[in-house]
C-alpha positions as CSV (number, residue, x, y, z in Angstrom):
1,X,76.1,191.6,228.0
2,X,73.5,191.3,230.7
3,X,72.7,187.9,231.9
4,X,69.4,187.4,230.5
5,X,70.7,188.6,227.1
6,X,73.5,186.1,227.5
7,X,70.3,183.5,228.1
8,X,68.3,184.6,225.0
9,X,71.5,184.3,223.1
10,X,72.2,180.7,224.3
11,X,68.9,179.9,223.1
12,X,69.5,180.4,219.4
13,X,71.3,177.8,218.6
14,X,71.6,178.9,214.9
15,X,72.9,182.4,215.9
16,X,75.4,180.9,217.9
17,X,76.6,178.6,215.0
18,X,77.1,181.7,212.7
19,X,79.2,183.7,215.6
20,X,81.5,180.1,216.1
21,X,81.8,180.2,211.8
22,X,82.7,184.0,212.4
23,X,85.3,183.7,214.7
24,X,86.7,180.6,213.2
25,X,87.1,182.6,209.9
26,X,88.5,185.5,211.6
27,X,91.2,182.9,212.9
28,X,91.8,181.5,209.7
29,X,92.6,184.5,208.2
30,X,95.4,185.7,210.3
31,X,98.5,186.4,208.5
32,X,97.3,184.2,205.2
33,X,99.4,185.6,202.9
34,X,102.6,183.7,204.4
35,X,104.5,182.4,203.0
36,X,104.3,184.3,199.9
37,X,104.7,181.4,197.4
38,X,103.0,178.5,196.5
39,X,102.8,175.6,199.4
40,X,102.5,171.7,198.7
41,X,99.7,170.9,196.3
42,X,99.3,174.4,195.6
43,X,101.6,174.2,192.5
44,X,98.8,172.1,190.5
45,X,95.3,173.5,192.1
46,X,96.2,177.2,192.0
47,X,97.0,177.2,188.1
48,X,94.1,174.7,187.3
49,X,92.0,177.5,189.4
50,X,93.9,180.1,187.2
51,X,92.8,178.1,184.0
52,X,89.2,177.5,185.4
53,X,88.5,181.0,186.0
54,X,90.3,182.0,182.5
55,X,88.0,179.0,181.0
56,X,91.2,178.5,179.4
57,X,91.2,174.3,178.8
58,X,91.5,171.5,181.0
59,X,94.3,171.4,183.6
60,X,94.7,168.8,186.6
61,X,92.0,166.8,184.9
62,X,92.7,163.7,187.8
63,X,90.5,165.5,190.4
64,X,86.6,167.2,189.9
65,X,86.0,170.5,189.2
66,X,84.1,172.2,192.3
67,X,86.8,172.6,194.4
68,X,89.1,174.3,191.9
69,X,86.2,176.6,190.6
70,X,85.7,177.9,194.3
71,X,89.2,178.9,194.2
72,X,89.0,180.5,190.9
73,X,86.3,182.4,192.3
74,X,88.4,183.3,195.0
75,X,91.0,184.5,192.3
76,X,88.9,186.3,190.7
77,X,87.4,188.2,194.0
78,X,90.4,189.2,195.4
79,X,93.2,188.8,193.1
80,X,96.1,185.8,192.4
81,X,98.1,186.8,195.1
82,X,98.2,184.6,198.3
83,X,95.3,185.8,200.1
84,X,93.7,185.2,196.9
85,X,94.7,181.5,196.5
86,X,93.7,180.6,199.8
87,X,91.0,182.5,200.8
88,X,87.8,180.2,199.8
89,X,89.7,177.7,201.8
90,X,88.8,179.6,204.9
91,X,85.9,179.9,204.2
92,X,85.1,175.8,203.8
93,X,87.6,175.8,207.2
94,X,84.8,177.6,208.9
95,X,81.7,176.1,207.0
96,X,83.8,172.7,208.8
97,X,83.9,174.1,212.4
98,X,80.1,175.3,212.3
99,X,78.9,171.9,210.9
100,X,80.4,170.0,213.8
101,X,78.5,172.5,216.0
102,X,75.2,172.1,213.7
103,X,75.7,168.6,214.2
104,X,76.3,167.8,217.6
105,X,73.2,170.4,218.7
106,X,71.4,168.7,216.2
107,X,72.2,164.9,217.9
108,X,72.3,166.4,221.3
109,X,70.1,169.4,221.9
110,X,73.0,170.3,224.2
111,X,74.6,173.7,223.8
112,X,77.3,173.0,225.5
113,X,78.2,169.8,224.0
114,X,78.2,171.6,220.5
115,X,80.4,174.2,222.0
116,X,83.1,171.8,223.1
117,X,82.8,169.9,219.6
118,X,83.6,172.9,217.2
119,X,86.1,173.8,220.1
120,X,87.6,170.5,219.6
121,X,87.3,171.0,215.9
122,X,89.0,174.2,215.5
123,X,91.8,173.1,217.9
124,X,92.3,170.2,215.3
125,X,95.9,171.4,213.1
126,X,94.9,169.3,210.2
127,X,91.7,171.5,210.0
128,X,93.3,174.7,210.4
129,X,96.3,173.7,208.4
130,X,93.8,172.8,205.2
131,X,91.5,175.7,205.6
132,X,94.6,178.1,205.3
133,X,95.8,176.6,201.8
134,X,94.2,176.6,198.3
135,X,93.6,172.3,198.1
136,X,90.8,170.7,197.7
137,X,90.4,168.5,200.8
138,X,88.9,171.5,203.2
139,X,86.0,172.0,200.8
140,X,85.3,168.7,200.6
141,X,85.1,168.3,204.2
142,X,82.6,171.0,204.6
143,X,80.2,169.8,201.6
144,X,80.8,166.2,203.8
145,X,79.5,167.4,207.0
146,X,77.0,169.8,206.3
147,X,75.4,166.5,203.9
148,X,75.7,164.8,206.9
149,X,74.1,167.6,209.0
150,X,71.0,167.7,206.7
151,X,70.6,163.8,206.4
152,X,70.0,163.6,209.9
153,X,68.1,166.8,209.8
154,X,65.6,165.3,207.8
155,X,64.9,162.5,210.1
156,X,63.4,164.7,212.6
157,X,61.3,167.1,209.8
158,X,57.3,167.0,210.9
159,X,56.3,167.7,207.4
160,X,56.7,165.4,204.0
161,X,57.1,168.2,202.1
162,X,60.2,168.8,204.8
163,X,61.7,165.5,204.9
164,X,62.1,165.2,200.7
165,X,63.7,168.9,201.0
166,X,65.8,168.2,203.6
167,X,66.9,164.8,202.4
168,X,67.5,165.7,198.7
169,X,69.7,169.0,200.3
170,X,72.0,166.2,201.8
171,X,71.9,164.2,198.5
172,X,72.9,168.0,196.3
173,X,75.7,168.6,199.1
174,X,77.4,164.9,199.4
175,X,76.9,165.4,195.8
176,X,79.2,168.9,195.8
177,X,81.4,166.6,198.1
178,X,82.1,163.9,195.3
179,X,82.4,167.1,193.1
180,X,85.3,168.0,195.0
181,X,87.4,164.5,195.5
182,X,86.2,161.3,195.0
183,X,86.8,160.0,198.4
184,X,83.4,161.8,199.2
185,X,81.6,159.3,197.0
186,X,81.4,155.9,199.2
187,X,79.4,158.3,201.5
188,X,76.1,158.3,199.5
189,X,76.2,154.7,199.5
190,X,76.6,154.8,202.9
191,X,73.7,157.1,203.4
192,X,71.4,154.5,201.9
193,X,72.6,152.0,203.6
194,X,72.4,153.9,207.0
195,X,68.7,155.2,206.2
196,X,67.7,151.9,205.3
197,X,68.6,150.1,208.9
198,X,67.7,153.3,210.3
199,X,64.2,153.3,208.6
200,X,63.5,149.9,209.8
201,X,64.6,150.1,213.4
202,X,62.7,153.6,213.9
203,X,59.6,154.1,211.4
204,X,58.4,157.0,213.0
205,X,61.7,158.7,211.5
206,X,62.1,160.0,207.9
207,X,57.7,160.8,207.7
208,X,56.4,160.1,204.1
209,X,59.6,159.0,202.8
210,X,59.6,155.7,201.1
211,X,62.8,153.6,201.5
212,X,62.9,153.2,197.4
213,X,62.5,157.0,196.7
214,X,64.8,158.0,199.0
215,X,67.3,155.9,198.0
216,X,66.4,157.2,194.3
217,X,66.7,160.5,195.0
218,X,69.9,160.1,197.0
219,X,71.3,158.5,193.7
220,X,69.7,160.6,191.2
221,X,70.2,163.7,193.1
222,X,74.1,163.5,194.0
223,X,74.8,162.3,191.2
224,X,73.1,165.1,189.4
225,X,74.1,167.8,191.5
226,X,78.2,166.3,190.9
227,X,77.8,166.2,186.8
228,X,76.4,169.8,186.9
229,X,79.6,171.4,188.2
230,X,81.2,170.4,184.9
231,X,79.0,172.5,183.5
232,X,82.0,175.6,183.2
233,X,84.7,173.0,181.2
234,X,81.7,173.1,178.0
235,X,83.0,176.6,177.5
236,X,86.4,175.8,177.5
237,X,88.0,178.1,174.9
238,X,90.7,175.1,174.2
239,X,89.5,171.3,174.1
240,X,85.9,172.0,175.5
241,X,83.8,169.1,177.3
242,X,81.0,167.7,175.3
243,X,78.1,165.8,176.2
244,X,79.8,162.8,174.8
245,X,83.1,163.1,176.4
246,X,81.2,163.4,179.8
247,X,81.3,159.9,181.3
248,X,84.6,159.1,179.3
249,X,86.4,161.7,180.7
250,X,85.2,160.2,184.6
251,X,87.1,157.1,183.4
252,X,90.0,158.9,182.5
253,X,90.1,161.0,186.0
254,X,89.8,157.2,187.7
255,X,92.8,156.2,185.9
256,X,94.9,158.6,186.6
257,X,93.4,158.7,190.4
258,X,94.7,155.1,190.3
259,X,98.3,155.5,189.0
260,X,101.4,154.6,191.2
261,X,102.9,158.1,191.8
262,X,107.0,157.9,192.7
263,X,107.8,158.9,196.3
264,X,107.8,162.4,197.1
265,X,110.4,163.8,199.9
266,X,107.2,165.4,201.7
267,X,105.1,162.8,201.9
268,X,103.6,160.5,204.6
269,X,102.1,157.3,205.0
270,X,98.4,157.0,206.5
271,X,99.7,154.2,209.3
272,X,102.0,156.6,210.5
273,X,99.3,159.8,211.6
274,X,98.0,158.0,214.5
275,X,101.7,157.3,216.3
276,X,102.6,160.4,215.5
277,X,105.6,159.0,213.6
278,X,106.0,161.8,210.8
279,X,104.1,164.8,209.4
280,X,103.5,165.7,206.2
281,X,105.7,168.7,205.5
282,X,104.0,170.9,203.6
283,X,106.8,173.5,203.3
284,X,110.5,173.8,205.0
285,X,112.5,176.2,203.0
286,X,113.5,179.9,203.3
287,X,110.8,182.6,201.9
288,X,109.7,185.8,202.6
289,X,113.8,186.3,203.6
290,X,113.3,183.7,206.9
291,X,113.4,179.7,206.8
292,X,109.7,178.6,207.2
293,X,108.3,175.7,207.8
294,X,104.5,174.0,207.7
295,X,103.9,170.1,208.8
296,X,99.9,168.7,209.4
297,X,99.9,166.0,212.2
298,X,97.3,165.5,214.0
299,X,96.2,166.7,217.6
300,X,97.3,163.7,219.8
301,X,94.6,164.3,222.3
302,X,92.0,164.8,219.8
303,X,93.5,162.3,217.7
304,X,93.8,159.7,220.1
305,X,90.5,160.1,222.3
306,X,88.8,160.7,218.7
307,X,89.9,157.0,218.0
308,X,88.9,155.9,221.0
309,X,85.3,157.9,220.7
310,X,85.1,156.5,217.0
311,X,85.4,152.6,217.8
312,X,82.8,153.3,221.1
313,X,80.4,154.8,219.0
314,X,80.3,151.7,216.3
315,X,80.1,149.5,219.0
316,X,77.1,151.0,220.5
317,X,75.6,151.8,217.1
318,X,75.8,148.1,216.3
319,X,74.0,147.1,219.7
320,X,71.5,149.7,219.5
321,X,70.7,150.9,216.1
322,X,70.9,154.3,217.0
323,X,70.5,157.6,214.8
324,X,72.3,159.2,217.3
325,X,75.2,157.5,216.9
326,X,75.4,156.5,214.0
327,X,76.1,160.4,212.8
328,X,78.8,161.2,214.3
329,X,80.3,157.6,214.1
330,X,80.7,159.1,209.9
331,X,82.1,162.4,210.4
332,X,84.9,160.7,212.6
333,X,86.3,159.1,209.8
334,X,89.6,159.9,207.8
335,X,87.8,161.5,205.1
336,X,85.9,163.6,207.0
């Protein structure tokens, strides 16, 4: 490539994000049929997917249904084998990488600076760990940041007509977060609480968007956008959903969400991630004829300078209000 095509390309921001979801795809999908068994929490979301795409009944009714339909879609395109299972989870892996790019070029206008962030990203092992097995926490992530990415897209539309499109995107998309876990949810009221000091500190922001429609349409649309992906359990050939059952059936999802679940030999606590104290083994046994093994833990240096970037950014945000900040001060959270 000549050096002024190199130029022209650097200048297209949005071509550039596509080749960085590209290539982080293409890495996600190297060797992602092994191990040839189910891994972790793969024992309950690949035969919920199974059931979802069979429409058979309800299974694994503690989590939303989004995330388990995008695998049974995945099932369904390319068989339940492992490439199968996991393949839509590459996919949201990449979505992730190209969302921290979106959203860094979007707060900086810097190329570079979004190429070092989804560097950073993609050189993260809990994200490439999630985005290579069929769970539900890599989709959520995605629909996360790319809300995030069109929130603070809207802020800078020159239109009305752009700002209410833009904003109600970010409201359908945290929505189709929530609609994957429910850890998603605190983030839409966070949204309304960020537009509103936001709004006030810098009018000129968010053009034609009243502060009590938006946060309307935040609600109503998120919330909206979440109880339509229940639309596939109504045709449930066993125990279908029905209108009444709708909310009930939230409640019931809450309390199981809420249960005290007996210690599992894999498992590790949330305190211990940042000291790098234990991993959570998602496999150590023989298959595929060798002994494998797969443990997330975070990247210490992105881990630990993350922390560190995290706790400058609310500090500044507090002094100065900023947009800017404020942003990427949400993606750099745990459930992000």
């Amino acid at each position: 490539m000549s050096e002024p095509e190199r130029i022209a390309l650097l200048k297209r921001p949005m071509l550039v994000g596509a080749l960085i979801a590209l290539l982080s795809e293409l890495i996600f999908l190297i060797r992602l049929a092994v191990p040839n068994k189910l891994v972790f929490d793969e024992v309950h979301y690949v035969p919920a997917a199974r059931a979802m795409r069979d429409l058979a009944g309800p299974t694994n009714i503690e989590h939303p249904l989004l995330a388990k339909e995008l695998i049974a879609l995945s099932l369904r395109w390319f068989g339940d084998e492992p490439f199968g299972w996991r393949f839509a989870s590459t996919v949201a892996g990449a979505a992730t990488i190209a969302g921290v790019f979106a959203l860094v070029q979007l707060l900086t206008g810097r190329l570079r600076a979004s190429l070092i962030g989804a560097a950073l990203a993609l050189m993260s092992f809990t994200v490439l760990v999630q985005a290579r097995i069929a769970m539900l926490d890599t989709f959520l992530a995605a629909f996360l940041l790319w809300g995030i990415v069109m929130l603070a897209w809207s802020a800078r539309a020159l239109t009305r007509r752009q700002v209410h499109a833009r904003w109600c995107a970010g409201a359908a998309l945290l929505g189709l977060a929530t609609a994957c876990k429910w850890t998603a949810g605190p983030y839409v009221a966070f949204a309304a609480f960020a537009y509103l000091r936001l709004r006030h500190r810098h009018p000129e922001r968010w053009r034609g968007l009243n502060p009590l429609v938006a946060v309307a349409l935040l609600g109503i649309v998120s919330v909206g956008t979440y109880l339509l992906t229940f639309a596939p359990a109504f045709f449930y050939t066993s125990d279908p959903m029905t209108w009444s059952r709708l909310i009930p059936f939230q409640l019931d999802m809450y309390a199981r969400q809420t249960q005290v679940l007996p210690p599992h030999t894999y498992q590790s606590n949330w305190y211990t991630w940042p000291l790098m104290q234990r991993p959570i083994w998602y496999l150590y046994e023989p298959v595929d004829g060798v002994q494998r093994g797969i443990w997330m833990i975070g990247n210490p240096a992105i881990m630990w300078g993350g922390l560190v970037a995290v706790a400058a950014l609310f500090w500044a945000w507090v002094k100065t209000g900023s947009a800017q900040l404020l942003f990427p001060l949400c993606c750099g959270s745990p459930a992000c």
